[in-house]
C-alpha positions as a Markdown table, in Angstrom:
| # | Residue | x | y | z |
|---|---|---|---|---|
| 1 | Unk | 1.6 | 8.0 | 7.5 |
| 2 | Unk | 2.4 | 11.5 | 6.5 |
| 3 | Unk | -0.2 | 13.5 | 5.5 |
| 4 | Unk | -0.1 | 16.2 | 2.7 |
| 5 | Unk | 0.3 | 19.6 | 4.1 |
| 6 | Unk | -2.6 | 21.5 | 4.7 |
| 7 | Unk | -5.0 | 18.4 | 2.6 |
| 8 | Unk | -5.6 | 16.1 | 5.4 |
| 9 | Unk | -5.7 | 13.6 | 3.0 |
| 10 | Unk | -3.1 | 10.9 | 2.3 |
| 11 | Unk | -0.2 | 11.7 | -0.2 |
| 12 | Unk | -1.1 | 7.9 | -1.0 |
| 13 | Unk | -4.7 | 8.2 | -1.3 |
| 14 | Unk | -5.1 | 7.5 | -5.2 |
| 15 | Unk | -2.7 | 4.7 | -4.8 |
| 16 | Unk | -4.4 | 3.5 | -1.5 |
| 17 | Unk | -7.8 | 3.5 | -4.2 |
| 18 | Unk | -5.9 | 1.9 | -7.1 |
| 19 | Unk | -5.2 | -0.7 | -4.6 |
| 20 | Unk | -8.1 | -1.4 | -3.6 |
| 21 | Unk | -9.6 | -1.5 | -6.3 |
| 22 | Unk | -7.2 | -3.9 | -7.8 |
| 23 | Unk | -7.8 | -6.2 | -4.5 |
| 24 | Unk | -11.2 | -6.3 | -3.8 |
| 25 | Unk | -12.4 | -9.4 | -2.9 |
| 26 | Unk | -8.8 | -10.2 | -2.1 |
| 27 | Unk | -8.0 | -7.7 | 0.7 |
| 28 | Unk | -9.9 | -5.6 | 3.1 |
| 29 | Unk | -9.7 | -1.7 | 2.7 |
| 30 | Unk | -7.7 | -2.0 | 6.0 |
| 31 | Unk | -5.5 | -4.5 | 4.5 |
| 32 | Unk | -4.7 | -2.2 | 1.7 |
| 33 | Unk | -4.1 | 0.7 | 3.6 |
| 34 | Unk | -1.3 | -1.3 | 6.1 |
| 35 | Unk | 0.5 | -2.1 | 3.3 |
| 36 | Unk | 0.4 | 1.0 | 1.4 |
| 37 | Unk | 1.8 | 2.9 | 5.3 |
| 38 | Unk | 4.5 | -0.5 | 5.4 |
| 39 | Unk | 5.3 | 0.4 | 1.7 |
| 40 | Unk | 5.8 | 3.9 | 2.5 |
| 41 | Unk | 7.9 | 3.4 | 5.5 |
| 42 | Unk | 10.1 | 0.8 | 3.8 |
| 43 | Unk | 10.4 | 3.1 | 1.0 |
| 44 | Unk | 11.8 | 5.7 | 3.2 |
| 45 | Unk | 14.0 | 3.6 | 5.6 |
| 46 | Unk | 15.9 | 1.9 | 2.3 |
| 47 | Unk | 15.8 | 4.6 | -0.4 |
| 48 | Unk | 15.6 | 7.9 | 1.6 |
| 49 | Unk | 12.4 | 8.7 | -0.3 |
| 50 | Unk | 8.8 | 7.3 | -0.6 |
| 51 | Unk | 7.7 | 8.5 | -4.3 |
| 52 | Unk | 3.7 | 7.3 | -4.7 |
| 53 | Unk | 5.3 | 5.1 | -7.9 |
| 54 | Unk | 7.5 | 3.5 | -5.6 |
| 55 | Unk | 5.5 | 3.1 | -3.0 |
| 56 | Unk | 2.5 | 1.5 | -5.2 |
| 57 | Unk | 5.1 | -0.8 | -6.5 |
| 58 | Unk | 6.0 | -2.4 | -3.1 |
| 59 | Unk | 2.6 | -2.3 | -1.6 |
| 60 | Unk | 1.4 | -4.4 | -4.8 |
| 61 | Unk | 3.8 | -6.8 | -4.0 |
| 62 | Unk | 2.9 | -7.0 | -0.5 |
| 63 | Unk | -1.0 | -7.7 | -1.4 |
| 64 | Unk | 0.4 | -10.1 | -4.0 |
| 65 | Unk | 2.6 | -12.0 | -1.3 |
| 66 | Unk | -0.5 | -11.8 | 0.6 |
| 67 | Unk | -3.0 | -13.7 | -1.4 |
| 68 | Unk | -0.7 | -16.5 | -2.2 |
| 69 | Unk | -0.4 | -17.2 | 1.4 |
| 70 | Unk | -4.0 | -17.0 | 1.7 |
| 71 | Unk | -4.7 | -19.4 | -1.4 |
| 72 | Unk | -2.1 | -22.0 | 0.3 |
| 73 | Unk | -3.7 | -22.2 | 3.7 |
| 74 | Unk | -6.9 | -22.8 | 1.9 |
């Protein structure tokens, strides 16, 4: 992923921690993290762009998909 000039940190960091946050329990860190970069590259393949809003919005999704899947294997 892309990292904020000059920061060396992740344009996505807050939302990667929001995430996280949100998931623990659910997800690993790691698990967060690949779906924030899928988010953000999915983001930017469809739309052109890869806002953090936007970006939080499909990687959400993807951690929600996620756990169901988990719940129905058991």
């Amino acid at each position: 992923m892309s990292r904020a000039a000059g920061s060396g940190t992740s344009p996505y960091a807050e939302v990667e921690a929001r995430l996280q946050e949100e998931f623990a329990g659910v997800h690993s860190a790691t698990t967060v993290t690949r779906c924030v970069e899928a988010a953000h590259y999915g983001a930017l393949e469809v739309t052109g762009s890869a806002h953090p809003d936007l970006v939080e919005r499909i990687a959400r999704k993807h951690l929600h998909v996620l756990a169901l899947v988990a719940s129905e294997r058991g």
